[in-house]
BADRENTOR-728041 format. One line per 10 residues: number of its first residue (from 1); their letters; for each residue x, y, z of N, C-alpha, C. Coordinates in nm, 4 decimals. Each point is the difference from the previous one (the first is absolute). Example, Ala and Ser with C-alpha at 12.3 -4.5 7.8 and 13.67 -1.06 7.14 Angstrom:
1> as> 1.3190 -0.5690 0.7800 -0.0890 0.1190 0.0000 0.0900 0.1200 0.0000; -0.0350 0.1050 -0.0720 0.0820 0.1190 0.0060 -0.0770 0.1090 0.0730
END
This chain:
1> xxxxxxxxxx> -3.1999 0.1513 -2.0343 0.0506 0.0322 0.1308 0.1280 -0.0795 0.0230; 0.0774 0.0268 0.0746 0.1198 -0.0096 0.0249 0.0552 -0.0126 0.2003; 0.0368 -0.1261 -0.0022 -0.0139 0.0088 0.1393 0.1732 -0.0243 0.0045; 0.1058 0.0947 0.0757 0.1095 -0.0321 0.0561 0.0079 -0.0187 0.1578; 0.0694 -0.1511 0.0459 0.0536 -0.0037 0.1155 0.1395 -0.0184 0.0092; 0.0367 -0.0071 0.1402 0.1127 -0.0510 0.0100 -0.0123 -0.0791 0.0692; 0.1608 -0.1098 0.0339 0.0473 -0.1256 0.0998 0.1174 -0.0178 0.0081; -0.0068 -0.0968 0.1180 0.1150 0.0285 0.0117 0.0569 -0.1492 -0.0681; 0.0906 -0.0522 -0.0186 0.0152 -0.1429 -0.0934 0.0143 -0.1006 0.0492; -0.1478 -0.0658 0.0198 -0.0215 -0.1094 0.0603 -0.0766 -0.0881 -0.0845
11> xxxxxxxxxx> -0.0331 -0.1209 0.0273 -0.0607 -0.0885 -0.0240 -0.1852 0.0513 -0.0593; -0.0504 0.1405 0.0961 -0.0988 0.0003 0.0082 -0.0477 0.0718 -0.0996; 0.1114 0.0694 -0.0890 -0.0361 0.0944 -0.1431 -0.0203 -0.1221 -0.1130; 0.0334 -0.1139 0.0049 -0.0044 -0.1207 -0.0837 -0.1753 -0.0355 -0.0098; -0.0259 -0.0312 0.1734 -0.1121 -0.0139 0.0086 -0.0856 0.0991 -0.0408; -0.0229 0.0840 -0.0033 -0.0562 0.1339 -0.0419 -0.0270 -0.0641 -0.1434; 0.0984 0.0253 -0.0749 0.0036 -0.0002 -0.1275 -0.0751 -0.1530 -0.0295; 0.0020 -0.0873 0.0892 -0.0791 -0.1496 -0.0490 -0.1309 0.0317 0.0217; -0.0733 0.1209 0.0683 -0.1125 0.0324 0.0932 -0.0795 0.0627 -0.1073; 0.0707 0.1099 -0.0692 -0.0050 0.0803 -0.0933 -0.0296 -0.0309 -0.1084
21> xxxxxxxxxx> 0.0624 -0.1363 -0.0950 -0.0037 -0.0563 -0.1065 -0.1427 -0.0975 0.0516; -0.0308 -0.0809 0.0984 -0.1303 -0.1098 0.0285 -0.1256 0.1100 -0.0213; 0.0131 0.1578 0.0413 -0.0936 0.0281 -0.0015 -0.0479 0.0988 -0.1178; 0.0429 -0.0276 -0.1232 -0.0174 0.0072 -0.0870 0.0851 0.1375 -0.1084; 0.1409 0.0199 0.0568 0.0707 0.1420 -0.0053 0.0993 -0.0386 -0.1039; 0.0342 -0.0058 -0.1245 0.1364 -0.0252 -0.1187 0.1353 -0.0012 0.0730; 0.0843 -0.1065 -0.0054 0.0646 0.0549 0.0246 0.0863 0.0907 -0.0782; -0.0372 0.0424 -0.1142 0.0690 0.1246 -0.0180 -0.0349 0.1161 0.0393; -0.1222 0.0273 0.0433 -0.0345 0.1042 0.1091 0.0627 0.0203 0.1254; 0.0588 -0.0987 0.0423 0.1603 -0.0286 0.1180 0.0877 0.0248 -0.0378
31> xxxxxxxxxx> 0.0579 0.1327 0.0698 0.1355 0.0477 -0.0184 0.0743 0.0009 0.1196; 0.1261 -0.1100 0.0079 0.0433 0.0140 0.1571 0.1579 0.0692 -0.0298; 0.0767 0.0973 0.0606 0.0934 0.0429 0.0215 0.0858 0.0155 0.1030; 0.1471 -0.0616 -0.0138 0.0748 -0.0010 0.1234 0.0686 0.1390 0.0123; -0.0042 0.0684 0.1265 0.0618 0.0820 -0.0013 0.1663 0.0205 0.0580; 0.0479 0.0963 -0.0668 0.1387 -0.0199 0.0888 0.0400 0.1249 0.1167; 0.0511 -0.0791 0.0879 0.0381 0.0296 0.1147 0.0802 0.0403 0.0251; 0.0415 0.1350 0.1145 0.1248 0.0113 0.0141 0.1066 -0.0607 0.0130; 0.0908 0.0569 -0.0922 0.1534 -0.1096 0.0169 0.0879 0.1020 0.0653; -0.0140 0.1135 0.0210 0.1578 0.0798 0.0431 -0.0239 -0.0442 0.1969
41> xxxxxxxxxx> 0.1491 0.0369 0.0160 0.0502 -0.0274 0.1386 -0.0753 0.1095 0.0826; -0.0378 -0.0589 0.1341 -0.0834 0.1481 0.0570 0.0655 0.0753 0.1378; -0.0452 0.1224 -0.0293 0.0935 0.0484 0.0087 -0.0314 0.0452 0.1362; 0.1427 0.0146 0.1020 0.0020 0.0302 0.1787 -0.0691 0.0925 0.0483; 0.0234 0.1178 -0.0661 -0.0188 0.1502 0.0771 -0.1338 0.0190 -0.0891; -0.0978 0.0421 0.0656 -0.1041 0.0830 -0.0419 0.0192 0.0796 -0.0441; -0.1148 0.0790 -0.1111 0.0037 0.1522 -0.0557 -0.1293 0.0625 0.0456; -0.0025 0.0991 -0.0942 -0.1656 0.0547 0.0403 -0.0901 -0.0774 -0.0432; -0.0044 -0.0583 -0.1208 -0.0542 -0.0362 -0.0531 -0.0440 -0.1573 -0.0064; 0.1143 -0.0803 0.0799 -0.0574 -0.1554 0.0119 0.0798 -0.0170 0.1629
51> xxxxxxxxxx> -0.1206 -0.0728 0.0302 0.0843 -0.0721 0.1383 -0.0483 -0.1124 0.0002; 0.0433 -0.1148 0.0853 0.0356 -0.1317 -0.0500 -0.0996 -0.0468 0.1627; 0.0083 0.0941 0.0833 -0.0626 -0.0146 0.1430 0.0903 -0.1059 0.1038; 0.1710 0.0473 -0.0279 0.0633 -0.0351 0.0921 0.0514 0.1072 0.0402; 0.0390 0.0038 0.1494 0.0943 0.1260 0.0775 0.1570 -0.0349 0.0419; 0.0433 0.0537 -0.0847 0.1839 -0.0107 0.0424 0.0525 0.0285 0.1460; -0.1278 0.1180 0.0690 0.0988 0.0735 0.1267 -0.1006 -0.0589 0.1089; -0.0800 -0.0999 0.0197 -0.0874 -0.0177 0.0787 0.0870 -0.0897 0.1569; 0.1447 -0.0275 -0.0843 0.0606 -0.1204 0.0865 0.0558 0.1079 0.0343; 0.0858 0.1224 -0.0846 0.0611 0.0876 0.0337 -0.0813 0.1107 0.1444
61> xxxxxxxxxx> -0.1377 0.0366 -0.0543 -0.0412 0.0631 0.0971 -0.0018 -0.0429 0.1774; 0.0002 -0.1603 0.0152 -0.0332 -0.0507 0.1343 0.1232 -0.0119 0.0080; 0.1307 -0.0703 -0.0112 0.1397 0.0367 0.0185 0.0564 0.1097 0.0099; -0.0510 0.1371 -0.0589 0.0171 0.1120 0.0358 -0.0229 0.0327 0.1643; -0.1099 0.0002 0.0255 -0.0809 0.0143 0.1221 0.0783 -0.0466 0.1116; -0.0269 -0.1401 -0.0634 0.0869 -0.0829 0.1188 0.1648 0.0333 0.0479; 0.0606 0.0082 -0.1078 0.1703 0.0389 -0.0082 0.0090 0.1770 0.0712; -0.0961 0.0594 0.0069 -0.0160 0.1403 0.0369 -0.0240 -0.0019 0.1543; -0.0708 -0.1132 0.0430 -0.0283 0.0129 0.1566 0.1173 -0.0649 0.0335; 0.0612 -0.1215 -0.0705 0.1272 -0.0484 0.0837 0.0847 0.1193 -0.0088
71> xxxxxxxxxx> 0.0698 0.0947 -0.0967 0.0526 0.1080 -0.0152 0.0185 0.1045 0.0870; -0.1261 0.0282 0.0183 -0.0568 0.1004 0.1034 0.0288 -0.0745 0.1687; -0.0218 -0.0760 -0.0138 0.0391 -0.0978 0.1276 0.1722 -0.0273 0.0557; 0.0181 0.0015 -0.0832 0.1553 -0.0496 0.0473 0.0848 0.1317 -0.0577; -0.1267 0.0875 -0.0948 0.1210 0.1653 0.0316 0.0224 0.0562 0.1078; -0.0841 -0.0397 0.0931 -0.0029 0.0830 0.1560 0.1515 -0.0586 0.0158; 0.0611 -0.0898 -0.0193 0.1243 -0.0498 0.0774 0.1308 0.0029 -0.0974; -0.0437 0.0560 -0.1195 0.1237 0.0679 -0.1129 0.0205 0.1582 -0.0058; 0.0996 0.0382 -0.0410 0.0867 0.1314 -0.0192 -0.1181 0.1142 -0.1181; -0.0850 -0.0381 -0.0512 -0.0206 0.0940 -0.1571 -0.1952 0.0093 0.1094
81> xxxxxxxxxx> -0.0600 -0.0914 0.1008 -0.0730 0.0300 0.0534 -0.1097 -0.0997 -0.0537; -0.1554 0.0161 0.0404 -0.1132 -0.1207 -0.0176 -0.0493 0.0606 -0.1607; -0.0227 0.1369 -0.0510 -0.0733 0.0057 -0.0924 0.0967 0.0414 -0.1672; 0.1412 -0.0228 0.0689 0.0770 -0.0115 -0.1618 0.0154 -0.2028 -0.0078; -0.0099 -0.0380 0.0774 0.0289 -0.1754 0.0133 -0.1647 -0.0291 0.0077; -0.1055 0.0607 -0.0046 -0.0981 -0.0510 -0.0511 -0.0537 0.0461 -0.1341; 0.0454 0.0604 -0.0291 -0.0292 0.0383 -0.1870 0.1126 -0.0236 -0.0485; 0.1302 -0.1120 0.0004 0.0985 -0.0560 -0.0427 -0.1085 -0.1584 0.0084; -0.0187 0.0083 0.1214 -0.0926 -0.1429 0.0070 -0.1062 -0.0211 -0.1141; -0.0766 0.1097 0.0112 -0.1000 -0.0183 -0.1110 0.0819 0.0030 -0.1381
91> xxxxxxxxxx> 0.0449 0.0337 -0.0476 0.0824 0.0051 -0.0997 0.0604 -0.1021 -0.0703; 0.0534 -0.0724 0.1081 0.0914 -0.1207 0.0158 -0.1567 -0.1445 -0.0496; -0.0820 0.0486 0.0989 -0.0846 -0.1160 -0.0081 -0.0999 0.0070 -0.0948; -0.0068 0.1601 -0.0846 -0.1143 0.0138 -0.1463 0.0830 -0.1002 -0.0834; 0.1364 0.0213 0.0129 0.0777 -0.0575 -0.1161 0.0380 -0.1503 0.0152; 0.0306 -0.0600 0.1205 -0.0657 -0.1374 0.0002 -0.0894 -0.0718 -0.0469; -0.0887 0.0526 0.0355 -0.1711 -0.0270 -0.0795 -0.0302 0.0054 -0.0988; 0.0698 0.0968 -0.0895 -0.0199 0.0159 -0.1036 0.0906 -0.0890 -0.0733; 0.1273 -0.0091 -0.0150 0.0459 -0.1453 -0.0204 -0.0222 -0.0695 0.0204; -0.0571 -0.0696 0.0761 -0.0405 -0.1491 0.0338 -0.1752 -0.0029 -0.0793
101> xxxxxxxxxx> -0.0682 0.1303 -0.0089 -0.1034 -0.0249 -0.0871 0.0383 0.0045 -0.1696; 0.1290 0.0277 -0.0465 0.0017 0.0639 -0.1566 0.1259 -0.1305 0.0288; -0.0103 -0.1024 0.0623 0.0630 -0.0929 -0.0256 -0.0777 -0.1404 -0.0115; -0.1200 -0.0430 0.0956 -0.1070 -0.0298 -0.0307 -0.0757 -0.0115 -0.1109; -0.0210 0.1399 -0.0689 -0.0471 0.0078 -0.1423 0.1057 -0.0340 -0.1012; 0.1213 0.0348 -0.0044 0.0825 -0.0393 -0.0827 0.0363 -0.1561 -0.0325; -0.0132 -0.0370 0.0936 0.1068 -0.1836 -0.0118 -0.1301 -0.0692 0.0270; -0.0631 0.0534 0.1437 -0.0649 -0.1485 0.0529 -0.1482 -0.0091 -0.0726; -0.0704 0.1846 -0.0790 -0.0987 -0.0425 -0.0094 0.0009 0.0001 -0.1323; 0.0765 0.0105 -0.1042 0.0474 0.0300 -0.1609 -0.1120 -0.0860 -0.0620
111> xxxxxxxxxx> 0.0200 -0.1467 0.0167 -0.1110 -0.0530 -0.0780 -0.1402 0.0315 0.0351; -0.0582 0.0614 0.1398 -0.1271 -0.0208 -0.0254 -0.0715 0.1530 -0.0159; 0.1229 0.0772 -0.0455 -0.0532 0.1546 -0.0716 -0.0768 0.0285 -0.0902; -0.0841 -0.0783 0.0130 -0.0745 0.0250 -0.1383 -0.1591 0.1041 0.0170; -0.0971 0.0320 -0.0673 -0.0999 0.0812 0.0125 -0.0752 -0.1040 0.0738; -0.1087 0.0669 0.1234 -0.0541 -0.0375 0.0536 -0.1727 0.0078 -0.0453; -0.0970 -0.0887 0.0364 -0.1056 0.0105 -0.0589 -0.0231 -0.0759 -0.0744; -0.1132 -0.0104 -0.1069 -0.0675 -0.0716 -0.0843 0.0466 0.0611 -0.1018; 0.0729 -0.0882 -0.1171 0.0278 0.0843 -0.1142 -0.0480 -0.1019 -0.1219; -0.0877 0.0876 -0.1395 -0.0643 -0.0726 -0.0323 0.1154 -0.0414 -0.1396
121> xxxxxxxxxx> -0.0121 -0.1364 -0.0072 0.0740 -0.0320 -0.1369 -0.0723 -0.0605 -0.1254; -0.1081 0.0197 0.0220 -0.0638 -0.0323 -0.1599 -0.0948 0.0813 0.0049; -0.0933 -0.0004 -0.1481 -0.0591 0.1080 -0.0363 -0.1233 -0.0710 -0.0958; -0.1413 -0.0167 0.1010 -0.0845 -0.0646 -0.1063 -0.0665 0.0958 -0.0698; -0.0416 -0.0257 -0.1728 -0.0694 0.1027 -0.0161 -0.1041 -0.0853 -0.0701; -0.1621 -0.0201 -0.0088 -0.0896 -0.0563 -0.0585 -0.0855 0.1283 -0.0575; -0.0518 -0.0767 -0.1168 -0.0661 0.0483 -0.0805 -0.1473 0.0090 0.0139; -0.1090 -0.0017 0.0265 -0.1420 -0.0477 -0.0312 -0.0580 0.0899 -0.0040; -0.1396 -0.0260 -0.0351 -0.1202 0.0358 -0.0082 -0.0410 0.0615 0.1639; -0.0778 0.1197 0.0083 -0.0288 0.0919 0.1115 -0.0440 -0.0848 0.1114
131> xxxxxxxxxx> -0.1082 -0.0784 -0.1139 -0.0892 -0.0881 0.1185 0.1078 -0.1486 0.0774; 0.0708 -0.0031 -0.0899 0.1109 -0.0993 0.1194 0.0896 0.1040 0.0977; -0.0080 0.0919 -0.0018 0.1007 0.0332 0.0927 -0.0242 -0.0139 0.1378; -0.0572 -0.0039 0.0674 -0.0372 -0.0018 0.1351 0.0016 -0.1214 0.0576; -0.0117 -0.1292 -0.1137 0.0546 -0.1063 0.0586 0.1570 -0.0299 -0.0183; 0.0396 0.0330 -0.0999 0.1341 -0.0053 -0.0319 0.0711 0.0799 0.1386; -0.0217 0.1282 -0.0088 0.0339 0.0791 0.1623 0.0039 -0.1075 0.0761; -0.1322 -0.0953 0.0059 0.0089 -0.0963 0.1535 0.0767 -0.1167 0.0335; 0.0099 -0.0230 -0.1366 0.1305 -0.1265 -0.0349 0.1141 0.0616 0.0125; 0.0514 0.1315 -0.0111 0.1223 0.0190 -0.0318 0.0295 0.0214 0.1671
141> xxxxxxxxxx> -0.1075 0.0486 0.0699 0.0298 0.0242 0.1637 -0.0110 -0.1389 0.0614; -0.0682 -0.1078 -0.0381 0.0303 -0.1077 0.0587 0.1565 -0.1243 -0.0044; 0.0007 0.0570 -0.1182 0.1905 -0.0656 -0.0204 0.0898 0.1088 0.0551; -0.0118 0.1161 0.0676 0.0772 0.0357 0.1164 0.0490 0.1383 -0.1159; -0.0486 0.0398 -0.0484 0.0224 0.1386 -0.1114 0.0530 0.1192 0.1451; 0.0834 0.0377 -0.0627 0.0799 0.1507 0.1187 -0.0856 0.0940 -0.0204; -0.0771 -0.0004 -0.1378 -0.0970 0.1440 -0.0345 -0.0601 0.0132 -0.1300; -0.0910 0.0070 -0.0407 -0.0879 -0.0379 -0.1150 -0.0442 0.1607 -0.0323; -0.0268 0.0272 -0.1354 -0.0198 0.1099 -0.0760 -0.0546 0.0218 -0.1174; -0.0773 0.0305 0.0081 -0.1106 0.0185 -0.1759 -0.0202 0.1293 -0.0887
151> xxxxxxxxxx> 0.0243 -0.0384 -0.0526 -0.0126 0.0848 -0.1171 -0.1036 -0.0364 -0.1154; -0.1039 0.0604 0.0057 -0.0969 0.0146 -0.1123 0.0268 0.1043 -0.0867; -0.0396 -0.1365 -0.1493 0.0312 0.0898 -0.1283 -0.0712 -0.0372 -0.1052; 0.0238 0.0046 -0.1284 -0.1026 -0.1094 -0.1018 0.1689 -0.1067 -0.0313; -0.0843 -0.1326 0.0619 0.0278 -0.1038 -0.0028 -0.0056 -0.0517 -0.1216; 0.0921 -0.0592 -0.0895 -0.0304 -0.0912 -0.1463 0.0908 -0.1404 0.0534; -0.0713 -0.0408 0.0291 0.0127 -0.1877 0.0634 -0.0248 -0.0500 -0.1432; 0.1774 -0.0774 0.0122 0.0705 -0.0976 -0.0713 0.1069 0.0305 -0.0367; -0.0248 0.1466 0.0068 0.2064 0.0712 -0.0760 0.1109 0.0113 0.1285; -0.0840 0.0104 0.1125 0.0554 0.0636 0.1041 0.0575 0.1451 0.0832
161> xxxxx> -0.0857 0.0991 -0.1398 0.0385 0.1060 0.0297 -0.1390 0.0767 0.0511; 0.0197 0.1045 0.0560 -0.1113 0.0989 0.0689 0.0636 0.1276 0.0102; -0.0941 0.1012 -0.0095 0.0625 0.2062 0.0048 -0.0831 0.0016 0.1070; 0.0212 0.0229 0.0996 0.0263 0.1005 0.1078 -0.1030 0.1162 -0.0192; -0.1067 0.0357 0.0955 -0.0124 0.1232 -0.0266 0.0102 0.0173 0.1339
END
């Protein structure tokens, strides 16, 4: 059997692995792997397919609103009338907002763009016998494991290899 978790890279995958070896597991039956992480720059505008769960027009939408009633307000006392100087207003004030939010993300928030969430960077994989797995599972959830996974197969403990069925 074959148990994979993940973690994230802390102190507490060390312990694991000291937890693992006291209670009677090879360590060559311990396989730990770092994984790699995104490196590209991320990117402003949403697609269909990924969003990042920030909104560009949200500053734009309430500056709209707002710039549309002053518009509408002080068109009563201009030449073109209240409802061409309040959809100049809104106009005027989507596009405020929206600069001052796609300027925000650009300069002030650049460094802390990164993916949000728990992301796992190592990769334990142990080897054993059927009848250890369920404690191994409990050790691997007590050193703070993101998610534990088994796979039963015929096990040959000492080579380190196992098939999958």
């Amino acid at each position: 059997m074959q148990l994979f978790s993940t973690f994230e890279h802390t102190i507490h995958i060390e312990l694991a692995v000291a937890t693992l070896e006291k209670k009677g597991i090879p360590q060559e039956n311990i396989f730990v792997v770092p994984l790699d992480n995104l490196k590209e720059e991320r990117k402003i505008f949403d697609t269909l397919e990924r969003s990042d769960g920030t909104s560009l027009i949200d500053i734009g939408a309430a500056l709209s609103t707002a710039f549309a009633v002053i518009g509408a307000s002080i068109g009563f006392e201009l030449a073109w009338g209240p409802i061409y100087w309040g959809l100049i207003g809104a106009a005027v004030g989507f596009m405020v907002g929206f600069a001052i939010r796609l300027f925000t993300e650009l300069v002030l928030k650049k460094r802390r763009r990164v993916l949000k969430g728990f992301h796992s960077e190592l990769i334990m994989i142990v080897d054993c016998k059927e009848n250890e797995g369920e404690l191994i599972e409990n050790i691997l959830f007590r050193h703070f494991a993101m998610g534990v996974a088994k796979v039963k197969g015929d096990s040959k403990q000492g080579d380190g290899s196992s098939a999958s069925t």
